[in-house]
N, C-alpha and C positions, 0 to 999 in steps of 0.2 A: 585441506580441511574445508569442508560445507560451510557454507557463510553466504549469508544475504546484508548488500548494500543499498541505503537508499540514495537518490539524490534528488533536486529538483524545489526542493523549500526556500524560501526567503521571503522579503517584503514584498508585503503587494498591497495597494488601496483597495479598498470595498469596491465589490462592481468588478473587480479583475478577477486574471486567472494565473494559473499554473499548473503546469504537469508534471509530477510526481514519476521515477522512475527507481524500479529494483531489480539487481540483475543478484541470479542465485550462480554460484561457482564453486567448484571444486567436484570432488568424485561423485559424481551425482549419476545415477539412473533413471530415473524418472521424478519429475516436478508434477504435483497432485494439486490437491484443492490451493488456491493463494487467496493472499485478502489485504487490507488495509484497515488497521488501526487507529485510532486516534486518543490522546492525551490531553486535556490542560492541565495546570497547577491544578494541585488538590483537589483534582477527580479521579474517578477510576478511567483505565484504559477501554475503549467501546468501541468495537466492530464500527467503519464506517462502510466498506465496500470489502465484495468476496466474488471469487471467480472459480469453477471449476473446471477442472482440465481439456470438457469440452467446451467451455464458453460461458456456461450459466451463471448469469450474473442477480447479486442480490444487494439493495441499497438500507441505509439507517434512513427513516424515513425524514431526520433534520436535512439529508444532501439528497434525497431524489429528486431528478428533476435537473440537480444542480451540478455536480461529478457523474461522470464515469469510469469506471474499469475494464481496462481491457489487458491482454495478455500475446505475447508471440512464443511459441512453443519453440521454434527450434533456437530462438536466442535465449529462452530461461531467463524470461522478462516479466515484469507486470506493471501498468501504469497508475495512475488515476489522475485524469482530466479534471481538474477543478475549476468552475466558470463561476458565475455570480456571486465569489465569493465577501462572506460576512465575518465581522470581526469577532462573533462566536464557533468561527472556524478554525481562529487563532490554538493553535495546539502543537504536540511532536506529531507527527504520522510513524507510524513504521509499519513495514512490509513484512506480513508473515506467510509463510509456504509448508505447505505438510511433503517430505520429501525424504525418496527411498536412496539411499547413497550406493554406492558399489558394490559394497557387500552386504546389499540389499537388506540393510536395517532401515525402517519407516518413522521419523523422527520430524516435529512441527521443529523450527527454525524462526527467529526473529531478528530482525536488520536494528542496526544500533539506534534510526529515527532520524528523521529529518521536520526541523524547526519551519514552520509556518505559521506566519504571523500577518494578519489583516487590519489594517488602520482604518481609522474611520475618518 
């Protein structure tokens, strides 16, 4: 079965980082556009970072500057680099991917979320 996993969240103080990582598995044929999510309590979930299958990368303009995404193709991977982070970065993340399976049905996917949380 297709499933995306994240890992890479936990405590960090303001000013620090973390790198964020999702690995997409099972009958898969090709991994498309990915991206990264973010949540806090009683907000809507909002695009932080996106990446297309050739690289093209797009940021929420609260984390430019400050995260990156990047992607490795043959592992069916995608990151996000998070450096100068602030405690309104405190949220779940989850990795989402637009992804053609085996028998070449083209279905978005979403990772169960990984807790990040920034103290001040």
């Amino acid at each position: 079965q297709v499933q995306l996993v994240e890992s890479g969240g936990g405590l960090v103080q303001a000013g620090g980082s973390l790198r964020l990582s999702c690995s997409a598995s099972g009958a898969i044929a090709s991994v498309n556009d990915m991206a990264w999510y973010s949540q806090a309590p009683g907000k809507q979930r909002e695009l932080v970072a996106s990446i297309t299958q050739g690289g093209s990368t797009e940021y929420a303009d609260s984390v430019n500057g400050r995260f990156a995404i990047s992607r490795d193709n043959a592992k069916r991977m995608v990151y996000l680099q998070m450096n100068s982070l602030k405690p309104e970065d405190t949220a779940v993340y989850y990795c989402n991917a637009r992804i053609v399976d085996s028998g070449y049905l083209y279905r978005q996917y979403w990772g169960q979320g990984t807790q990040v949380t920034v103290s001040s």
